[in-house]
N, C-alpha and C positions, 0 to 999 in steps of 0.2 A: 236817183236815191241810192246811196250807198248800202252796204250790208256789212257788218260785223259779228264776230260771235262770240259769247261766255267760253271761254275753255271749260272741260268736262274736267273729273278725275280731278284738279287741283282745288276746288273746293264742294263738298260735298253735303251740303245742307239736304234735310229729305223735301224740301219745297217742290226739288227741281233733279237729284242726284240722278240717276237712272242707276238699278241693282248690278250693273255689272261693271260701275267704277271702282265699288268696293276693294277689289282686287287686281285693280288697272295700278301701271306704274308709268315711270316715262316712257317707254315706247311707246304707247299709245298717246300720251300725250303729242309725242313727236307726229306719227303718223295721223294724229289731227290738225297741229299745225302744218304741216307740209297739204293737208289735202284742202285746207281754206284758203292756202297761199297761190293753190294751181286753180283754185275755183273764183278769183278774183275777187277773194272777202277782203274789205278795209282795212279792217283789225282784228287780234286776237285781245279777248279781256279776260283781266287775270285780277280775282277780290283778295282785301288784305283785311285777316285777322290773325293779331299776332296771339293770343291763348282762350280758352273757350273753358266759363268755366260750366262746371257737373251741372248746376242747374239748368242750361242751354242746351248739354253736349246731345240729349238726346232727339231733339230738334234737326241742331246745329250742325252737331258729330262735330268732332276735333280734327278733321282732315280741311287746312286750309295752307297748300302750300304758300311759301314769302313771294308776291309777285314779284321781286328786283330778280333773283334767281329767275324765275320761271321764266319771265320773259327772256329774257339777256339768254337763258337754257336755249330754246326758242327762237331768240333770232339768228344765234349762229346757225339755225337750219333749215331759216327761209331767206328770200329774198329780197321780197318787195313787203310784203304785210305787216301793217304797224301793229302799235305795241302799245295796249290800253290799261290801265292801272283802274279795275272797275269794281271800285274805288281804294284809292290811298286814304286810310285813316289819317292823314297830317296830322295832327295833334296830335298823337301819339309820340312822336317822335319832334326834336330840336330843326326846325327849316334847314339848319345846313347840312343837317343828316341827312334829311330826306334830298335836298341838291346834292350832294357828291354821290349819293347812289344812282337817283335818278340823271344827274348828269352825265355819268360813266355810264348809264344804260344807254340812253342816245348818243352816246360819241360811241359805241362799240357796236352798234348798229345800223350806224352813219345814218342819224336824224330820221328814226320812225318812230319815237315815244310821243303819244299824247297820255297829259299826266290829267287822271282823273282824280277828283278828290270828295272828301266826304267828308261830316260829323261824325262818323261813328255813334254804335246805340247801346255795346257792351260796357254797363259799369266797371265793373272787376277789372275788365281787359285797362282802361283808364288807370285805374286804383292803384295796382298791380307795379304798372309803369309810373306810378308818381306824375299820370296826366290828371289836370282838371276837369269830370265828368260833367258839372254842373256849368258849366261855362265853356263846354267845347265848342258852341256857336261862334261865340266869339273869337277864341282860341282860332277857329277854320277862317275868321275872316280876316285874322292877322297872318297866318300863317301865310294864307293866297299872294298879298301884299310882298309878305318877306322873300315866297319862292320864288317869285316875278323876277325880283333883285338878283339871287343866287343864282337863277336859269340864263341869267342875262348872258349880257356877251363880257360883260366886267371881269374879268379876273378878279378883281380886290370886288366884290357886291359890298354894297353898303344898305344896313335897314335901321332905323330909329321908331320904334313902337312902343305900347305900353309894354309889351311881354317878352318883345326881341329886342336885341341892340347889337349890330354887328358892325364891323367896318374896320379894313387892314387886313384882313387873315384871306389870304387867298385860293383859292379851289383850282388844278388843273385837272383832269381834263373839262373843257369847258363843251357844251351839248353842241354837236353839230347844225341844228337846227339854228336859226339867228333869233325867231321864239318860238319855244317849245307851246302845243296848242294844249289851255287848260281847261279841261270841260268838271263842271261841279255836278255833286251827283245831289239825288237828292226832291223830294216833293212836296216839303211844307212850304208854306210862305215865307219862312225864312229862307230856304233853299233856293225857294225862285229868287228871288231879291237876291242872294248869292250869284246865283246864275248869270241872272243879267246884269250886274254893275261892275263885276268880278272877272266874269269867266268869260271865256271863247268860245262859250257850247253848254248843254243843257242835258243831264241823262237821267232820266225820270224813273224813280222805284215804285216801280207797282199800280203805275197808273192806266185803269181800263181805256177803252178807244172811246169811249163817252165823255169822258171826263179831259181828254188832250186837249181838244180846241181852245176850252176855256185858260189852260195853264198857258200852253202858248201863247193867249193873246196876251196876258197878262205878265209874260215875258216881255213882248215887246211893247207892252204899256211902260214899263219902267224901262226901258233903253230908248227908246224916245223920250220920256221925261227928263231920263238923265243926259239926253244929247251925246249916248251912245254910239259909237258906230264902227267900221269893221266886220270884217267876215262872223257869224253867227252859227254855230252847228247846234241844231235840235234835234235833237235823239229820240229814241221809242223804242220800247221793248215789245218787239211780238208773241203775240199767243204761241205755241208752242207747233209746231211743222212737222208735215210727213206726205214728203212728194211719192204721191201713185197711191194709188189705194193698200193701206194696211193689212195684212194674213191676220190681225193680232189689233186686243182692245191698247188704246192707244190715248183713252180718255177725252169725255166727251166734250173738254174747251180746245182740242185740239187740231187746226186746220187741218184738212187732208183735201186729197185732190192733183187732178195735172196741173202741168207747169201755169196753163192757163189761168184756169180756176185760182192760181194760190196766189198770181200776179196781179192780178183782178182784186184779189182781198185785199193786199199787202199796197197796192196804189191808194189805196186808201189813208193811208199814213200821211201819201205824200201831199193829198187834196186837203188835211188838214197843218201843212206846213213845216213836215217832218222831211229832216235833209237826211238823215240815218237810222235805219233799223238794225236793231239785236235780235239776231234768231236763236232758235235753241230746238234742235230735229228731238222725239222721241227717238230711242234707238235699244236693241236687245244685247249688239255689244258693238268694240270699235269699227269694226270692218262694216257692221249697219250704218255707221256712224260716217264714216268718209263715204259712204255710196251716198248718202244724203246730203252730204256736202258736195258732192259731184255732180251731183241729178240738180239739186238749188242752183250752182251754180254754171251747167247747163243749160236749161228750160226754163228756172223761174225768173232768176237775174237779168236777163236781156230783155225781160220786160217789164220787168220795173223801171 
C-alpha cells in the first residue's frame, strides 16, 4: 500500500492547518518535500483554489498557493516523488489551459504528475471566473474527456463536445508520461460514477473507515457494468498520525502509537481494498514535521 501526503503551508484551511503554518513560507515547504521524498512517500498533493471569498475566508483563510507553481517549485528539489494536483478545479479553467500547464509540469519533471480532478464547491470562485457553478458536474465530465485528448501523445489533440471544440492548434511540450494517471476526487454518487467510468483512480473527501467498503464496492460495481478495465488506484485519507507517544494534546481522532501499533491500524485500509493512503502528522512546527515524516517512513511504511 502506497503512502502520499497533503503538503502543509500551501493551503491552510482551519479543518487541518496546524498554527505554525501561519508564518511558514517556501523553505519549509521545501524541507517538507525533500523529507517525503527521502521517506519513500508516492506523492506530494497540492489543493487548487484560485480566490476565497469573505464569507468562507474565515473557515477557509485565503492561503491557497496555485498547485502548477508549487509542484513544478517542488519538483525541481526532489527526485523521484510524484506530483498530485489534490484536486484541480478543471472547470475553472479552458481544457487546453489547464493541458499546457499541467503538460509543461510533467515534461519538466520527466513524467511524475498524476492530475487529480474535482467539481469544485465555491460559488463565487466560479462566478468570478465566468465558470458555470450550476452545471460544474457536467462541465468536470467533459472536461476529463477533453484533457485525455490534450494529455495525449497528439501534438495537434483533437475534442468535439457540447462545451469544447478543439482541433489544429498544437501544444508543445507534450507530458513525458505516454498517459498521464487521472484520479477524480470526490464522494457523492456522482463522483463515484466519475471515478469509475472516467478516471484511473478514486480519492475520497471525508470519508470515515465505516463508510469506505461500501463506496468501494460500489466503484467496482460500475467498472464491471461498464466492462471497465485497467490499472484502478483507490485512495483513502487517514485519520490524522503521530508516530511514538505525544509530550502534547494531539486530539483525540488522532492515531498515535509505535510503528507497530500505527501499521496495524493503517493495514486496515488495505483489507478494505485501498491501494493508497494520504497521511497528514499533527506537528508544533516544521522540523516536528519532517521528523515525522522520517520516523512514518522509517517504522511504519515497511509494514504496511
Amino acid at each position: 500500500m502506497a503512502y502520499g501526503i497533503q503538503l502543509p503551508v500551501q493551503s491552510q484551511s482551519t479543518i487541518y492547518a496546524e498554527s505554525w503554518e501561519a508564518a511558514a513560507g517556501p523553505d519549509d515547504l521545501l524541507a517538507v518535500a525533500r523529507a517525503a521524498d527521502r521517506a519513500g512517500f508516492a506523492y506530494l498533493a497540492c489543493c487548487d483554489h484560485v480566490a476565497i471569498p469573505r464569507r468562507l475566508a474565515s473557515a477557509m483563510s485565503t492561503v491557497w498557493y496555485d498547485p502548477v507553481a508549487t509542484l513544478a517549485f517542488l519538483a525541481a528539489a526532489t527526485e523521484r516523488i510524484r506530483l498530485l494536483s489534490h484536486v484541480a478545479v478543471v472547470g475553472l479553467r479552458h481544457p487546453l489551459l489547464s493541458a499546457k500547464q499541467y503538460a509543461t509540469l510533467d515534461h519538466l519533471s520527466g513524467g511524475r504528475l498524476i492530475l487529480g480532478v474535482g467539481a469544485g464547491h465555491v460559488r463565487e470562485e466560479f462566478e468570478v471566473l465566468g465558470a458555470d457553478f450550476e452545471r460544474r458536474g457536467a462541465v468536470l465530465d467533459e472536461s476529463v474527456d477533453a484533457l485525455r485528448a490534450a494529455l495525449g501523445p497528439d501534438e495537434f489533440p483533437e475534442h468535439h463536445g457540447k462545451l469544447y471544440d478543439f482541433e489544429g492548434l498544437g501544444q508543445r511540450p507534450r507530458p513525458a508520461q505516454d498517459r498521464v494517471p487521472l484520479w477524480v476526487g470526490g464522494s457523492s454518487p456522482a463522483a463515484l460514477r466519475r471515478a469509475a467510468l472516467k478516471g484511473d483512480g478514486w480519492l475520497p473527501q471525508g470519508d470515515p473507515r465505516d463508510r469506505l467498503p461500501a463506496q468501494i464496492a460500489r466503484i467496482r460495481e460500475l467498472r464491471e457494468r461498464a466492462g471497465a478495465s485497467g490499472p484502478f488506484t483507490v485512495g483513502a485519507i487517514a485519520e490524522p498520525l503521530y508516530v511514538g507517544a505525544p509530550g502534547w494534546d494531539v486530539g483525540r481522532r488522532t492515531l498515535t502509537g509505535g510503528p507497530q501499533e500505527l501499521a496495524e491500524s493503517l493495514r486496515a485500509y488495505r483489507a478494505m481494498g485501498v491501494d493508497q493512503i494520504q497521511v497528514r502528522f499533527r506537528s508544533r512546527d516544521c522540523t516536528e514535521l519532517t521528523d515525522q515524516i522520517a520516523a512514518f517512513g522509517a517504522g511504519v511504511a515497511p509494514q504496511l
